[in-house]
Residue, then its C-alpha position, 0 to 999 in steps of 0.5 A: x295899273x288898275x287896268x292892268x291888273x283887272x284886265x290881266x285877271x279877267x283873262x287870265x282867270x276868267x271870272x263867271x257869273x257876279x266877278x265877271x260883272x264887277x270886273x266889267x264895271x271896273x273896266x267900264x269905269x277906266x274907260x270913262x276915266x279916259x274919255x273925261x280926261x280927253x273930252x276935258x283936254x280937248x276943251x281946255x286947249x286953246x288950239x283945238x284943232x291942233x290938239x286933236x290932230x296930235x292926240x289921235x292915238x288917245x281918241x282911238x283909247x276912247x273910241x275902240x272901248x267896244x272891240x274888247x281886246x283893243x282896251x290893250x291900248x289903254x295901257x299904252x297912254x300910261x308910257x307917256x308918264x315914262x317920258x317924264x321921269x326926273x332924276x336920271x340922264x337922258x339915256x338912262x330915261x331912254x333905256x327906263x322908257x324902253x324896258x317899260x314898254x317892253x314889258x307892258x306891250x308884251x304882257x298886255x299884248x299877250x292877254x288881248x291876242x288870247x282873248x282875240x284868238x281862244x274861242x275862235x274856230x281852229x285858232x292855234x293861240x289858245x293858251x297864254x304861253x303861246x300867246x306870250x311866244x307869239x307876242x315876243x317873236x313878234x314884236x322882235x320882228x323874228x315871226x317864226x309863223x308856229x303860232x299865226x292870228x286867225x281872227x280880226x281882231x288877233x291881227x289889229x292887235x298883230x298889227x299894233x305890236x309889230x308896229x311898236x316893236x319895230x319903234x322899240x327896236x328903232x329907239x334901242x338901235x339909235x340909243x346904242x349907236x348914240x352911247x357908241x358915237x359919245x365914247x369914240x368921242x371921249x376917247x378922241x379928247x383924251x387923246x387930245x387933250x393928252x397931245x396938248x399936255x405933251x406940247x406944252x410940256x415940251x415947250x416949258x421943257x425947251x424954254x428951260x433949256x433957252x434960259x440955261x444956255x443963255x445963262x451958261x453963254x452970259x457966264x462963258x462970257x463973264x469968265x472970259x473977260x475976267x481972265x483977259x483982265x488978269x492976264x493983262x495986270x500980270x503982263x504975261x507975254x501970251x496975252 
C-alpha cells in the first residue's frame, strides 16, 4: 500500500527537484524489500528448483526495477494475501479476490501506461482519464482503439493487463456458472426431498387405512357371529 500510494503521487503529481528524489528513495527502498524476501525465500526452501520455477513472476518483481513503469507488477504480488482471507465462504473469497484485483490493476495499470506513454512523441495517453479509459476497455477485453500505446513499454504494460483481464473474466465466468450449477442443484433436492415427504405420507396414509379395514372386517366378523349365536338360543326358524 506504501507503494501504491507513492507510486500513485509521483505520477500523479509529479513531484520535482528534493520530492521527486525522496519519492525515488522510498520506491528504491520497496524494491529491496521485495528482492530480500525473495533472495531470503529462495534460500530458505528446501527445494529449490522447485521454488523457483513456481515463483518466476516474483523474480520479474525483482528484475524489471529498472523499466519504471513496470514497478506496476510490484503491486500485483500483495493479491497473493487476498488468496488467504478467512472468515468468509469460498465464493465470497472469489468475488473479494476479484474486485481487489480489479481495482488495483486498473488503477496502477492506469498510472504506469501514463508514464509510459505522456512524454513520447504523438502519443494519444496523455493524461490519467484517458489512461484510465484505455485500461478499462482493455482489460474488459472491449478495445475500442481511441486511445492505442505507441511506446514499448505502454504496450508490455498492455500486454500484462490484457493478460489479466482475460483471467479475471475467466474466474468471474466460472464463478457464476458454479453459483448457477449450486442453485439448480438445491432446487432438485428440494424437490426431491419434497417427493420423498410425499411418499412417505402416502404410505403412513395407506398403512392407516389397512389397520382400519382389518379392524372394521375383525368387527364385521365379531358381529356376525354374535348375531348367529342369539338367533340360535331364541330357535327363530330363519336360522
Amino acid at each position: 500500500m506504501a507503494f501504491v500510494a507513492i507510486y500513485s503521487w509521483q505520477i500523479l503529481v509529479q513531484p520535482t527537484g528534493v520530492w521527486n528524489g525522496a519519492a525515488e528513495a522510498a520506491l528504491n527502498v520497496i524494491w529491496i524489500c521485495f528482492a530480500s524476501d525473495y533472495v531470503i525465500s529462495l534460500w530458505l526452501t528446501s527445494d529449490t528448483w522447485t521454488w523457483f520455477k513456481h515463483h518466476l513472476f516474483e523474480l520479474a518483481v525483482v528484475v524489471l526495477p529498472m523499466f519504471r513503469p513496470l514497478r506496476m507488477l510490484r503491486v500485483v504480488t500483495a493479491l497473493n494475501s487476498l488468496q488467504h482471507t478467512g472468515g468468509m465462504a469460498l465464493r465470497g473469497r472469489i468475488a473479494a479476490y476479484v474486485a481487489s484485483s480489479v481495482t488495483l490493476v486498473v488503477f496502477i495499470g492506469s498510472l504506469a501506461e501514463l508514464d509510459a506513454e505522456r512524454n513520447a512523441p504523438h502519443a494519444v495517453i496523455t493524461s490519467f482519464p484517458k489512461a484510465l479509459w484505455w485500461t478499462f476497455v482493455t482489460i474488459t477485453t472491449v478495445g475500442y482503439g481511441d486511445y492505442e500505446p505507441i511506446t514499448a513499454t505502454g504496450r508490455t504494460i498492455a500486454f500484462v493487463i490484457m493478460l489479466a483481464g482475460i483471467g479475471l473474466i475467466s474466474v468471474v465466468t466460472a464463478t457464476m456458472a458454479s453459483w448457477i450449477v449450486d442453485e439448480v442443484s438445491a432446487e432438485d433436492k428440494k424437490n426431491t426431498e419434497i417427493s420423498h415427504d410425499q411418499v412417505e405420507r402416502l404410505g403412513v396414509r395407506l398403512a392407516h387405512m389397512e389397520a382400519m379395514l382389518a379392524d372394521m372386517q375383525a368387527r364385521t366378523g365379531t358381529d356376525l357371529k354374535e348375531e348367529r349365536h342369539n338367533l340360535v338360543a331364541n330357535d327363530d326358524p330363519l336360522q
